[in-house]
KELUMDO-328805 format. One record per residue: residue number from 1; x, y, z of N, C-alpha, C in turn. Coordinates in nm, 2 decimals, padded with zeros to 4 digits. Layout:
<lobas>
LOBA   num   n.east   n.north     n.up   ca.east   ca.north    ca.up   c.east   c.north     c.up
LOBA   NUM        X         Y        Z         X          Y        Z        X         Y        Z
...
</lobas>
This chain:
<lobas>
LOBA   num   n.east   n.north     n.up   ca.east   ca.north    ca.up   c.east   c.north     c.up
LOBA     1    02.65    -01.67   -00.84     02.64     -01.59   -00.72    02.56    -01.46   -00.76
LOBA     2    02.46    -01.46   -00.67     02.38     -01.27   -00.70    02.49    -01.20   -00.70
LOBA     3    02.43    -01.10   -00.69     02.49     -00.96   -00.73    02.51    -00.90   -00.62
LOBA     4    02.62    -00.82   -00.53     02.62     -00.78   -00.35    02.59    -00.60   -00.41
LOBA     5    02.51    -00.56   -00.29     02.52     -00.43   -00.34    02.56    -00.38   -00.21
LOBA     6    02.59    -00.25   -00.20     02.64     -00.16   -00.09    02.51    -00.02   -00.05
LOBA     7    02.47    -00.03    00.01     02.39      00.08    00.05    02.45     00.15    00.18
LOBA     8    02.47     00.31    00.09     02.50      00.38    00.25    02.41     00.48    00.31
LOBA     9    02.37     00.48    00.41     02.18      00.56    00.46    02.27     00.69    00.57
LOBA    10    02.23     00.77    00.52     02.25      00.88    00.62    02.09     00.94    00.64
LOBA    11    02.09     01.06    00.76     01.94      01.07    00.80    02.01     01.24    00.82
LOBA    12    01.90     01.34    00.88     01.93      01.43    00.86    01.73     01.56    00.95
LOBA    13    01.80     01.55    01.05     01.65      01.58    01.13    01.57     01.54    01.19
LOBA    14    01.64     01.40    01.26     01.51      01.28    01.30    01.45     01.30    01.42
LOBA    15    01.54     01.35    01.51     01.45      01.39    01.64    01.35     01.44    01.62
LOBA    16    01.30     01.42    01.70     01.12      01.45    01.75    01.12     01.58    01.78
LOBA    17    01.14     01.67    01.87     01.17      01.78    01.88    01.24     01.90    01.88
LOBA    18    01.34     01.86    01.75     01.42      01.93    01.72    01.42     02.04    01.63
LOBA    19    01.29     02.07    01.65     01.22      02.21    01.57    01.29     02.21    01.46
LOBA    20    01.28     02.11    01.39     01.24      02.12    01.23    01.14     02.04    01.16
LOBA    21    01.09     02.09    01.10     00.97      02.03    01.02    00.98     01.93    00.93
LOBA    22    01.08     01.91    00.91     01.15      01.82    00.79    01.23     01.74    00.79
LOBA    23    01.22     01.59    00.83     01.32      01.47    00.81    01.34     01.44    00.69
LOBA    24    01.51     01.41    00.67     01.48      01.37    00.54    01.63     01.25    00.55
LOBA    25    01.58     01.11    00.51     01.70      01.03    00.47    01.71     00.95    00.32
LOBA    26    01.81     00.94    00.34     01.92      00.90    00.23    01.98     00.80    00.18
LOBA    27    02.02     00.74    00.07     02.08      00.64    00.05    02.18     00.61   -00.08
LOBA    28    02.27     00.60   -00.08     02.30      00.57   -00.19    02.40     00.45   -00.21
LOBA    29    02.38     00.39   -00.29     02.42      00.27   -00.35    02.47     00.22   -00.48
LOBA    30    02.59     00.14   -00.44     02.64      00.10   -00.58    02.70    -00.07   -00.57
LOBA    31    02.73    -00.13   -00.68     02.75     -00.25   -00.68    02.88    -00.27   -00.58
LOBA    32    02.88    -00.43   -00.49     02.97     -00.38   -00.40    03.17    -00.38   -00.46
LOBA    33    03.11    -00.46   -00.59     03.25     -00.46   -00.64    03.33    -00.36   -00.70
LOBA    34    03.27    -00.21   -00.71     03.29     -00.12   -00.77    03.30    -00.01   -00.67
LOBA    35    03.30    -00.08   -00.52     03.29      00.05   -00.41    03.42     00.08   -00.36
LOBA    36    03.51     00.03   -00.42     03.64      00.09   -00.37    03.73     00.17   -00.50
LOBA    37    03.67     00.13   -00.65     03.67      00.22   -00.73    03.66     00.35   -00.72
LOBA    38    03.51     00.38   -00.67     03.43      00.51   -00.65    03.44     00.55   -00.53
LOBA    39    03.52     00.51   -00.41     03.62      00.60   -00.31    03.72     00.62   -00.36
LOBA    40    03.79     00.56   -00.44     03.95      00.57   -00.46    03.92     00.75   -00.57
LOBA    41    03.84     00.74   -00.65     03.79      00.85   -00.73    03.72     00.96   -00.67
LOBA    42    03.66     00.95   -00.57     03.61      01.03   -00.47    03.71     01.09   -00.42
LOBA    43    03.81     01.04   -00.37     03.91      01.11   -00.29    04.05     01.17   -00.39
LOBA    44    04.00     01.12   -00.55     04.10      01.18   -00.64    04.08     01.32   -00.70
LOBA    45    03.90     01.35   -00.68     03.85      01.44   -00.70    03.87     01.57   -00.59
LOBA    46    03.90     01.50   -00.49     03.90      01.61   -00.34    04.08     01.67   -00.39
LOBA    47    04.18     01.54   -00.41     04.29      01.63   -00.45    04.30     01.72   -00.57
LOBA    48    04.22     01.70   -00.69     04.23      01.82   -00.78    04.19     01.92   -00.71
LOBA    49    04.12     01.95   -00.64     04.09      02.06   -00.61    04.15     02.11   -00.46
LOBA    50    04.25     02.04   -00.42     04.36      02.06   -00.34    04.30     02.07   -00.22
LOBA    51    04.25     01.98   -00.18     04.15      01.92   -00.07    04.21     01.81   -00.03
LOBA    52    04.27     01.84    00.15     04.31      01.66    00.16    04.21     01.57    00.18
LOBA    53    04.26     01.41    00.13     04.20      01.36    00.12    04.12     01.31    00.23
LOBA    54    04.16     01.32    00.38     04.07      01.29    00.50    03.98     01.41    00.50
LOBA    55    03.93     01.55    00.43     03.86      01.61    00.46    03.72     01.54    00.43
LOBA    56    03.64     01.56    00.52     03.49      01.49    00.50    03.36     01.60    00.44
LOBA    57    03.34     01.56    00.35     03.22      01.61    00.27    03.09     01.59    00.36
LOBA    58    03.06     01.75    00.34     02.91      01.75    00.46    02.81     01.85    00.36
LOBA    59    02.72     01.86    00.34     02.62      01.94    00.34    02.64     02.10    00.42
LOBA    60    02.67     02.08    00.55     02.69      02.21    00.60    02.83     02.24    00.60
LOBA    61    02.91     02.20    00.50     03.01      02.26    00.47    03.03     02.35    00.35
LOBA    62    02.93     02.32    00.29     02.95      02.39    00.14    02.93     02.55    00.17
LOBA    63    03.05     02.59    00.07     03.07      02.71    00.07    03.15     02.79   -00.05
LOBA    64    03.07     02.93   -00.06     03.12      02.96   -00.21    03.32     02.94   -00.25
LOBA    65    03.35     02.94   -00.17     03.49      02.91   -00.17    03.51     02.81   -00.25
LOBA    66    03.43     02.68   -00.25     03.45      02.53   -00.26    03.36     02.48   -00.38
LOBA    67    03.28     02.58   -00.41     03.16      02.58   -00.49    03.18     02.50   -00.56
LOBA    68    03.30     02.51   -00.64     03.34      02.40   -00.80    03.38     02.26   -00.78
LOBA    69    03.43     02.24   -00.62     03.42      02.13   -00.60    03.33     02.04   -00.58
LOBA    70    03.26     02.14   -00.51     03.10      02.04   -00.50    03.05     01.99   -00.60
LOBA    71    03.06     02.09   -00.66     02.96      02.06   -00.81    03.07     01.97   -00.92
LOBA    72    03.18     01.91   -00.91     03.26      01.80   -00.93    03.20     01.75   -00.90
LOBA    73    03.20     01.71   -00.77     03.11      01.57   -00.75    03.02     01.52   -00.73
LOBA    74    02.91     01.64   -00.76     02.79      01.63   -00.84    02.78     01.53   -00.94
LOBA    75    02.84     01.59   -01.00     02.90      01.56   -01.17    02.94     01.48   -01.18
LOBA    76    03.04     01.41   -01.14     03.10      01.27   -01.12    02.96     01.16   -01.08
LOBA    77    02.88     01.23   -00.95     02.76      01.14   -00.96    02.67     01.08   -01.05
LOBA    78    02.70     01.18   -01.10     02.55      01.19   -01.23    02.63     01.09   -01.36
LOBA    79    02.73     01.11   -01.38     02.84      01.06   -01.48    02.82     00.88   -01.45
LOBA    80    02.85     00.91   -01.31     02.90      00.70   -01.32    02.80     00.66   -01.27
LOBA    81    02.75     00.55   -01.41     02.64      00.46   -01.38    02.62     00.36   -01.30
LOBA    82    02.74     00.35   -01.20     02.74      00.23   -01.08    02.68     00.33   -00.95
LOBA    83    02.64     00.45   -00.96     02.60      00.49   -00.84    02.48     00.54   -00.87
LOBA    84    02.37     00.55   -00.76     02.24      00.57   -00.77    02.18     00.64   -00.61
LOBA    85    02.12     00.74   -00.61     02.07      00.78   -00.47    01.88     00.78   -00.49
LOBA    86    01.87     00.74   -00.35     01.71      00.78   -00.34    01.71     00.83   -00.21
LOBA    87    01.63     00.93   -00.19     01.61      01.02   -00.06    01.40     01.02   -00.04
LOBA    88    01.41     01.04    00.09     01.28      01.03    00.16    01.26     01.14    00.21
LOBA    89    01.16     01.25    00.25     01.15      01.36    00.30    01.01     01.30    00.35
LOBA    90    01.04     01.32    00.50     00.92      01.34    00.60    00.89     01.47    00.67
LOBA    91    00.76     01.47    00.61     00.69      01.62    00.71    00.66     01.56    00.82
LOBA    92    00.68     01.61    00.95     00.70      01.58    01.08    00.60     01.67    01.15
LOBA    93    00.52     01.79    01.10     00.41      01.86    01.11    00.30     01.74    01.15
LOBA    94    00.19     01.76    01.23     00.09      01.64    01.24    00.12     01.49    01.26
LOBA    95    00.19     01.48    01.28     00.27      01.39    01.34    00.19     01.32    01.50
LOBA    96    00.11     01.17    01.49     00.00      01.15    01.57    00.06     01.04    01.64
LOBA    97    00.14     00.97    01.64     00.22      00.89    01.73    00.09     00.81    01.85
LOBA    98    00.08     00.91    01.93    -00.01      00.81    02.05   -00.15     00.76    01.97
LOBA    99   -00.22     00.84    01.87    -00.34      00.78    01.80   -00.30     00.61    01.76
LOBA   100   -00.18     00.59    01.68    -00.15      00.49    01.63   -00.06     00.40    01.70
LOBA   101   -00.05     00.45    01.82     00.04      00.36    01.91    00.15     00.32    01.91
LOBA   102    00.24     00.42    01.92     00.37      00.40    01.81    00.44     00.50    01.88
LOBA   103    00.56     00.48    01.91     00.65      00.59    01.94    00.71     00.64    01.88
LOBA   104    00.80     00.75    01.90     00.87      00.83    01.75    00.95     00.76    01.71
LOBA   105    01.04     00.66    01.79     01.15      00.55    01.74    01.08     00.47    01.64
LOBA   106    00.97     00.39    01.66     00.84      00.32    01.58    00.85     00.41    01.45
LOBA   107    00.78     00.49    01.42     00.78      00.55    01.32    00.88     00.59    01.24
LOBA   108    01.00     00.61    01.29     01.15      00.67    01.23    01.19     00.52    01.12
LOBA   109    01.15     00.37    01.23     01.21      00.28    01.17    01.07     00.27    01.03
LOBA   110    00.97     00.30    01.01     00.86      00.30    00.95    00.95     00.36    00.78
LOBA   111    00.97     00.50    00.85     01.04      00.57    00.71    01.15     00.52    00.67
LOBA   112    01.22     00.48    00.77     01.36      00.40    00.69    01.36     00.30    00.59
LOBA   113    01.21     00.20    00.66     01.21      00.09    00.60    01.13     00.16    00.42
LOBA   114    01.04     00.25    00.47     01.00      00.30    00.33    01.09     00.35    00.21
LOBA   115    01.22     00.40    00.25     01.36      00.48    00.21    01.36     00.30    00.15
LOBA   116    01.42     00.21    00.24     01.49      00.12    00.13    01.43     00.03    00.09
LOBA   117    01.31    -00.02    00.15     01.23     -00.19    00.02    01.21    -00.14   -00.09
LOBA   118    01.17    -00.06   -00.16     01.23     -00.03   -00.29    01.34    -00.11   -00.35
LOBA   119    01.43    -00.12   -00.30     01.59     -00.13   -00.32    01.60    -00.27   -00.29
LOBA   120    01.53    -00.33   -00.22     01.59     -00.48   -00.18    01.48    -00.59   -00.28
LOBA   121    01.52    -00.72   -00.26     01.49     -00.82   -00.33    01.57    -00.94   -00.36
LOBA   122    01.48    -01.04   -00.34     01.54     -01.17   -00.31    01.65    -01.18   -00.43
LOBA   123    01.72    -01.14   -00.54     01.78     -01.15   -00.59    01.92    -01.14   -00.61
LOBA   124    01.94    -01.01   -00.53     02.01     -00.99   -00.48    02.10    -01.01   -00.34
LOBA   125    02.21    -00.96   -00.30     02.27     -00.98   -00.14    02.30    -00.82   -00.11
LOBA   126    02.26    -00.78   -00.01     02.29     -00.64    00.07    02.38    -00.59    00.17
LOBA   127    02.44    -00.51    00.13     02.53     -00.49    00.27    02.52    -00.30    00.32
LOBA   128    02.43    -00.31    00.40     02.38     -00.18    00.45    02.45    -00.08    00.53
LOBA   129    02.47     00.03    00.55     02.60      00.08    00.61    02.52     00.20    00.68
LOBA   130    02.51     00.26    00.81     02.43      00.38    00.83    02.57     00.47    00.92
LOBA   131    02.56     00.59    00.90     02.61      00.69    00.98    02.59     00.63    01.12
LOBA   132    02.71     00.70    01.22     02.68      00.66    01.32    02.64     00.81    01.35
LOBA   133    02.54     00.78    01.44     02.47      00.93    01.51    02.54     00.96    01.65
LOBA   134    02.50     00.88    01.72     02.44      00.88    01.87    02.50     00.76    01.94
LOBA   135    02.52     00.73    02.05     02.56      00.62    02.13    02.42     00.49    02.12
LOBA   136    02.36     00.51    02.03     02.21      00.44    02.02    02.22     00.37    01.91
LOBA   137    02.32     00.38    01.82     02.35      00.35    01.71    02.32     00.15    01.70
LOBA   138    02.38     00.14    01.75     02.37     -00.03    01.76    02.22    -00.12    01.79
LOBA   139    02.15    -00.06    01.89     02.03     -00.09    01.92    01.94    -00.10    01.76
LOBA   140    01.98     00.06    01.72     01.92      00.12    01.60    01.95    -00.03    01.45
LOBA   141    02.06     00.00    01.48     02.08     -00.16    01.39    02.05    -00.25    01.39
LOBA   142    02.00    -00.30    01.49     01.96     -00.47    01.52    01.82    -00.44    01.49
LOBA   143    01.74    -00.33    01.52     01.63     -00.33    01.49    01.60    -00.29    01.34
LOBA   144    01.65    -00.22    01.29     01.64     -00.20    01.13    01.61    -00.36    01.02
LOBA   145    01.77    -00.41    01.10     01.80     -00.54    01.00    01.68    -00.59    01.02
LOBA   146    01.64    -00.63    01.19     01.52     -00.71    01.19    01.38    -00.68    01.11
LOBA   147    01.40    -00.59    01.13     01.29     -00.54    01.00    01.26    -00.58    00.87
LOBA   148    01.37    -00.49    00.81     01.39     -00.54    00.64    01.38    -00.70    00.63
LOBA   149    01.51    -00.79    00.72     01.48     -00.91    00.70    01.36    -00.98    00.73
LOBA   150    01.24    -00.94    00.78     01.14     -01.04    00.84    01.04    -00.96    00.72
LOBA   151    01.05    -00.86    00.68     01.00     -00.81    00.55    01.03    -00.92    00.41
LOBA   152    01.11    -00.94    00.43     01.15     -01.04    00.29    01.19    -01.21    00.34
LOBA   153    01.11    -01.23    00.45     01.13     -01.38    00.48    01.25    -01.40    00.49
LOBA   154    01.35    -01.30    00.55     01.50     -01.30    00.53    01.55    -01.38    00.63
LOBA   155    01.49    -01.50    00.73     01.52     -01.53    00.86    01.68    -01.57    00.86
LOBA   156    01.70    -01.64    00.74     01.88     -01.66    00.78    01.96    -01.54    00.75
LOBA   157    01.90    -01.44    00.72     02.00     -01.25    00.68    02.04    -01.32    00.55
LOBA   158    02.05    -01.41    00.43     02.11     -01.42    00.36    02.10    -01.34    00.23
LOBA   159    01.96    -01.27    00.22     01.92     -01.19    00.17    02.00    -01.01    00.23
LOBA   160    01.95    -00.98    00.28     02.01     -00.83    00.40    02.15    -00.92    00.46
LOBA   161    02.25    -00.93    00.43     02.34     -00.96    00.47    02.36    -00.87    00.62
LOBA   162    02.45    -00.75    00.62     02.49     -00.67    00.70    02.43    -00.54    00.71
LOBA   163    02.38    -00.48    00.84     02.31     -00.37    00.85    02.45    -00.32    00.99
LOBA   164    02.51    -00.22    00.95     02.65     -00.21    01.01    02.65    -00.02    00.99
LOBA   165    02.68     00.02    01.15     02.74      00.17    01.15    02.89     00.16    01.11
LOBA   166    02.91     00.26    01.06     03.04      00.31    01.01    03.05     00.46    01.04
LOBA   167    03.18     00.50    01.04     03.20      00.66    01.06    03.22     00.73    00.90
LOBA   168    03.13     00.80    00.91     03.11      00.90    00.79    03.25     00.95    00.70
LOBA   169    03.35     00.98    00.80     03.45      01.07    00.75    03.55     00.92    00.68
LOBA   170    03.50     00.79    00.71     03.57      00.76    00.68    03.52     00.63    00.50
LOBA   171    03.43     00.72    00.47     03.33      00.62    00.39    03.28     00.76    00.27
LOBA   172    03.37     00.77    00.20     03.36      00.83    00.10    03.13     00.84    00.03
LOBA   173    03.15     00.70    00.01     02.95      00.67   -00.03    02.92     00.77    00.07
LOBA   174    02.90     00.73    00.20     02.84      00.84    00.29    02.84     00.94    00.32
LOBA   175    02.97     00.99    00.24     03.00      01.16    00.23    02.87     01.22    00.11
LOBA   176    02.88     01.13   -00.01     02.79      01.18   -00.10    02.68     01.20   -00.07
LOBA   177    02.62     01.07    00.01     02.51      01.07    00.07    02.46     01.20    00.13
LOBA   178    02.54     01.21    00.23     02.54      01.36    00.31    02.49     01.51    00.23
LOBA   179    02.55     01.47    00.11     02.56      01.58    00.02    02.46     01.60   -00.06
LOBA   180    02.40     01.50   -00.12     02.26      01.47   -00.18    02.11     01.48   -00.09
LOBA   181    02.15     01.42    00.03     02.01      01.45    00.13    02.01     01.60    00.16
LOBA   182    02.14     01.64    00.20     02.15      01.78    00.24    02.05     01.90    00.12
LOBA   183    02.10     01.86    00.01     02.03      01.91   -00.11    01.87     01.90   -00.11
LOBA   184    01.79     01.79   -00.10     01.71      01.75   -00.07    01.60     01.82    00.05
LOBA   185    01.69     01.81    00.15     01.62      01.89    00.27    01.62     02.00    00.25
LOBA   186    01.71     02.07    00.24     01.76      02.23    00.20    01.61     02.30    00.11
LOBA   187    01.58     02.23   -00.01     01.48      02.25   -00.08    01.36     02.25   -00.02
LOBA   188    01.36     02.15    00.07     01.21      02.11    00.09    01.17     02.20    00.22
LOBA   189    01.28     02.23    00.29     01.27      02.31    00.38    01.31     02.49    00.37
LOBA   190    01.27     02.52    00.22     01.24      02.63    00.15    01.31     02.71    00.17
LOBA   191    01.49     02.66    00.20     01.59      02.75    00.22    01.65     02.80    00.09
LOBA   192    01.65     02.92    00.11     01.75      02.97   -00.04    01.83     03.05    00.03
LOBA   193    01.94     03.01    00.14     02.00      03.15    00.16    02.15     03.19    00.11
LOBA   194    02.19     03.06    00.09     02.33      03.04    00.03    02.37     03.01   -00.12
LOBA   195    02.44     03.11   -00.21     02.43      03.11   -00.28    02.53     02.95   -00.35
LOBA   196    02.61     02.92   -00.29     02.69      02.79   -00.31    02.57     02.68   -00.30
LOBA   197    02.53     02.65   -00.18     02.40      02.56   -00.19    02.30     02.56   -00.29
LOBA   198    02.25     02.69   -00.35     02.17      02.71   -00.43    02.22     02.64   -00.57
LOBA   199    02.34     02.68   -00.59     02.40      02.64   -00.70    02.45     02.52   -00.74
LOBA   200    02.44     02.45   -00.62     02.46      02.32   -00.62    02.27     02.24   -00.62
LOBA   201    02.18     02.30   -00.59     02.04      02.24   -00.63    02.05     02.29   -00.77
LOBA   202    02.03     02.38   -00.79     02.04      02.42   -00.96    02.09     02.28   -01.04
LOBA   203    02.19     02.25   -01.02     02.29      02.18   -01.10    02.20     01.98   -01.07
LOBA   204    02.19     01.99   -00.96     02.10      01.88   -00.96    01.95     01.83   -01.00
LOBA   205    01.93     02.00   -01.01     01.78      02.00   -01.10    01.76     01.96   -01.25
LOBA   206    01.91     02.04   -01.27     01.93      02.04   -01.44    01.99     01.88   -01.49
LOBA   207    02.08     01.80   -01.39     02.13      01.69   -01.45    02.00     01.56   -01.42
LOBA   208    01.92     01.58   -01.29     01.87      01.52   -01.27    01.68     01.51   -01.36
LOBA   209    01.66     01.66   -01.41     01.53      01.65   -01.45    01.42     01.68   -01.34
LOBA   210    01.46     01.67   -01.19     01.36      01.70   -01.16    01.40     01.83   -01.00
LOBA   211    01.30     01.84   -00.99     01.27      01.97   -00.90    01.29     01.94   -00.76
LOBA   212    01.31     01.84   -00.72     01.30      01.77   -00.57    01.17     01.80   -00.47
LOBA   213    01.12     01.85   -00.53     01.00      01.89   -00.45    00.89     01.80   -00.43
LOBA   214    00.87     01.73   -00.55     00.77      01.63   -00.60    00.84     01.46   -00.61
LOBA   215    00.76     01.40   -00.59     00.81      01.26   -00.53    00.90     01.24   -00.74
LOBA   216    00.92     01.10   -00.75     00.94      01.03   -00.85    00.88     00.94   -00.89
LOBA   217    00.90     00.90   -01.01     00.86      00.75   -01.01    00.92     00.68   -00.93
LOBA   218    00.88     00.54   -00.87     00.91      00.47   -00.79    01.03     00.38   -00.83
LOBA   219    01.05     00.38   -00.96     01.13      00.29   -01.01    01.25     00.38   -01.09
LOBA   220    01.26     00.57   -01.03     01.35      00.63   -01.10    01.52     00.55   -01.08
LOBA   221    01.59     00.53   -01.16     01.69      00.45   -01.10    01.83     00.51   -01.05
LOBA   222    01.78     00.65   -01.14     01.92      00.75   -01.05    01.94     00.81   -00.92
LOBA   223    01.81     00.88   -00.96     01.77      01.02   -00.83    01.65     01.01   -00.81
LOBA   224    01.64     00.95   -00.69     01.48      00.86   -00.66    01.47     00.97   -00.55
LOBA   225    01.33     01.02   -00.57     01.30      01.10   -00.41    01.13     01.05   -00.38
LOBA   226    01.13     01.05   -00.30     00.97      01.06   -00.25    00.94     01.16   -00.09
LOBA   227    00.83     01.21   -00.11     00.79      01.33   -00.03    00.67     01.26    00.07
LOBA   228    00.70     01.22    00.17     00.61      01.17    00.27    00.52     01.26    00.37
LOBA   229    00.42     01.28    00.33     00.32      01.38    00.47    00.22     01.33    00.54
LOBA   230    00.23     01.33    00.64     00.14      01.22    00.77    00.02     01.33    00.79
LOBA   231   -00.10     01.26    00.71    -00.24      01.32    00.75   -00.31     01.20    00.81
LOBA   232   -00.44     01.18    00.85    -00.48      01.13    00.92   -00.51     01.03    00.90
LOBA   233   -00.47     00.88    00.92    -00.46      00.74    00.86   -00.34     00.72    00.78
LOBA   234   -00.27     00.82    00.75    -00.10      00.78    00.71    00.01     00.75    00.83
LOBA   235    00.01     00.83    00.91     00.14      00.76    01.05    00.16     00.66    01.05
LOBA   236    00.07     00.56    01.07     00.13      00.39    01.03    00.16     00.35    00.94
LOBA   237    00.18     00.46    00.81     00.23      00.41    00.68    00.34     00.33    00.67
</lobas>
């Protein structure tokens, strides 16, 4: 039997006109037989630090109060080799939609799909998990899967198994996720204002090696980023 993996995708700025310059999504992933290990640990880490266990890890929660927690589970990230994140940052500046005939939904699913074929291959079985956003959520699904799968001649899904919303608060992976893209955007969107946040990129710079600013190798296997900018003959990327 392949190997099942678990991918959980959070997004972070996708609207079209939601005056920010910077989309940025997320993923992170680990083998699926080891995903109830690394919640059970997730949520063992939130009680050392006297955190109940239903509280949900966000990006816009961090705060110098909590600082050392975060940066636990940072650390815990970086530690266990069954987990791996890759993040996508789209500049949303220049952004030509009617040139290329495409609507902003078109293009959103463009980047997603660039965020995960990386990650997939016939060798494997996938089971995909996204944040729920919006009441749009479902639509959003059926179109993704159809994607990825007709990308890898997937017609029976046996490849992309399940492309499935779940609720954040209750999916430990997708809390990290939250936490790792947040980091991500935060940088690229040249925020330094919070000293907790800061200290939590610091710490990702130093375990990770890299600066988040500049893409990765394609085949980084920990802390995969790539930095996307739409100039003229890129939108249909």
């Amino acid at each position: 039997m392949s190997q099942i993996l678990n991918l959980y995708c959070d997004e972070s700025c996708h609207l079209e006109r939601d005056h920010h310059p910077v989309m940025v999504l997320g993923v992170v992933w680990c083998p699926q037989e080891k995903a109830r290990e690394i919640a059970v640990r997730l949520r063992e880490i939130k009680a050392e630090h006297g955190i109940h266990k239903d509280f949900e890890v966000k990006w816009t929660k961090v705060s110098p109060a909590q600082q050392g927690f975060y940066l636990h589970l940072l650390d815990y990230f970086f530690d266990d080799d069954d987990l791996h994140f890759r993040g996508w940052v789209a500049h949303k500046a220049g952004l030509q939609h009617a040139g290329f005939r495409q609507t902003h939904d078109d293009w959103y699913y463009k980047m997603m799909f660039g965020l995960l074929e990386p990650l997939l291959s016939p060798d494997a079985r996938f089971r995909i998990y996204l944040d729920k956003k919006d009441t749009r959520s479902a639509s959003k699904v059926k179109k993704l899967h159809d994607v990825l799968s007709n990308n890898l001649y997937d017609f029976n899904r046996s490849i992309v198994e399940r492309v499935q919303v779940v609720e954040s608060h209750a999916v430990e992976q997708l809390q990290l996720a939250d936490l790792l893209l947040g980091a991500v955007g935060y940088v690229n969107r040249g925020l330094s204002t919070s000293s907790a946040k800061n200290a939590l990129v610091a710490r990702i710079r130093e375990r990770s090696g890299y600066s988040l600013l500049r893409p990765t190798l394609l085949r980084e296997p920990k802390f995969n980023t790539f930095i996307w900018r739409g100039r003229a003959g890129d939108n249909a990327a």
